[in-house]
C-alpha positions, 0 to 999 in steps of 0.5 A: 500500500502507497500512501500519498500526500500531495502538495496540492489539490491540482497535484493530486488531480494531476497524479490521479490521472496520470496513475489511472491512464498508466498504471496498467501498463507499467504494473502489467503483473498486478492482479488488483490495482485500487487508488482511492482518493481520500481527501482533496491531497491525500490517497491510498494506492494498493496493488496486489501481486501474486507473488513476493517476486513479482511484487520486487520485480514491479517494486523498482517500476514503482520507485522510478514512477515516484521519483520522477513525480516527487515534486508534487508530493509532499510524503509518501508512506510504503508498506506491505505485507500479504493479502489474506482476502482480495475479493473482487464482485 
């Protein structure tokens, strides 16, 4: 999970597009893909991989993504751990 905190509300306009047009292509392994804006400068990212390796292998896409966007965060927070349930209706 990816927590964002943007620098401003057109920031994270921005970066909500920019993810939702791209995120596809450059996390092709993912099995799930969630942004969830959660305030006007804040949102959770959360991706499901099936697999530890998979996930590492994307681990470096995401840390080349973030980096060339850092001027428009503010923080980010990384965490992970295993999917007990990934329930998709």
């Amino acid at each position: 999970m990816n927590y964002f905190e943007y620098i401003s509300e057109k920031a994270g306009d921005e970066l909500e597009a920019h993810y939702i047009k791209n995120a596809p292509t450059n996390f092709p392994d993912a099995t799930v893909l969630v942004f969830l804006r959660t305030s006007p400068t804040t949102a959770s990212l959360t991706s499901v991989y099936p697999d530890k390796d998979t996930f590492e292998k994307a681990a470096q896409q995401r840390k080349k993504g973030i980096a060339g966007v850092a001027d428009k965060i503010k923080n980010v927070r990384l965490e992970e751990g295993e999917a007990s349930l990934a329930l998709m209706r």
